[in-house]
N, C-alpha and C positions, 0 to 999 in steps of 0.2 A: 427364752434367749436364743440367739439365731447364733450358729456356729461357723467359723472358716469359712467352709466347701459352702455353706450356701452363700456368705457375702462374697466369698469369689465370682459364683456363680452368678450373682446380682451388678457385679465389677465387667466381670469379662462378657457376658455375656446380655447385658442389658435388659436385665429381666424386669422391670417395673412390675410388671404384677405383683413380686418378692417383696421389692420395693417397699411399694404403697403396705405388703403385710406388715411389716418391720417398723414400718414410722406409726401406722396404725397399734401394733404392740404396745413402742413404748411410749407415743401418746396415753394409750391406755393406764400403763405402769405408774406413769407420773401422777394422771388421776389421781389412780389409789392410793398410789404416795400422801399425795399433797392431802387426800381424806383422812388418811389414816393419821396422818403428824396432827390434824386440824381435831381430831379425836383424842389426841393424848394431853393437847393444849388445852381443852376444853374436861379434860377427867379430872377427878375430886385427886388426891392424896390416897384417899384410901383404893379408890380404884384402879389406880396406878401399881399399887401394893399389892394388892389381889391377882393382877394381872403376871406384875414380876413372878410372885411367888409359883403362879402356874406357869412359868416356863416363857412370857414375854420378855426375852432380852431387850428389842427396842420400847418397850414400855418401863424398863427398867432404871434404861436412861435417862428417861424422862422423871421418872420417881425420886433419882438420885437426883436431879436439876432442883428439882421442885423440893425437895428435903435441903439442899442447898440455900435454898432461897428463904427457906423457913427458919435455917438455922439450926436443927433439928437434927443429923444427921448421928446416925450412930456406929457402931461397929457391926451390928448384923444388916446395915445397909452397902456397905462397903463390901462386906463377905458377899451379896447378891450382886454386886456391881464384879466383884473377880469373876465369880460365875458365867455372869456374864459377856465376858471380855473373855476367858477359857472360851467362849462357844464362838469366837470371831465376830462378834456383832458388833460394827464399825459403829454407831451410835454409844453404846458400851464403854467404847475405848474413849469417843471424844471428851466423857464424864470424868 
């Protein structure tokens, strides 16, 4: 993540080298975003489970979607869903 002082620095002072770091970043970001979401769409239920339980909040999200969808849902899925959403994981919150 790029801070203040250096997008000022890239404003006032027209630093295109910065620049091109920056869109290169979060070109980058996106990637693995878009890899990672395209992974959790593509995970069983249980692997989804697996993952919450070790500490993936935004796999958590998805566990809880997908337990939704199933109908399935129960009360120690919602207890991992609070947990969740306690850790600020905006994915989390959207479930």
């Amino acid at each position: 993540m790029f801070n203040k002082k250096q997008i000022d620095d890239v404003v006032k002072n027209n630093r295109n080298d910065v620049a091109a770091e920056m869109q290169k970043y979060y070109e980058n970001t996106k990637r693995d975003s878009e890899a990672l979401a395209e992974f959790y769409e593509n995970a069983s239920t249980e692997e989804l489970y697996n993952l919450t339980v070790n500490g993936d909040d935004a796999a958590c999200a998805h566990y809880i979607f997908r337990r939704m969808d199933e109908g399935t849902l129960t009360e120690q899925d919602i207890a991992c869903l609070e947990v969740s959403i306690k850790n600020l994981c905006p994915e989390a919150a959207m479930a």
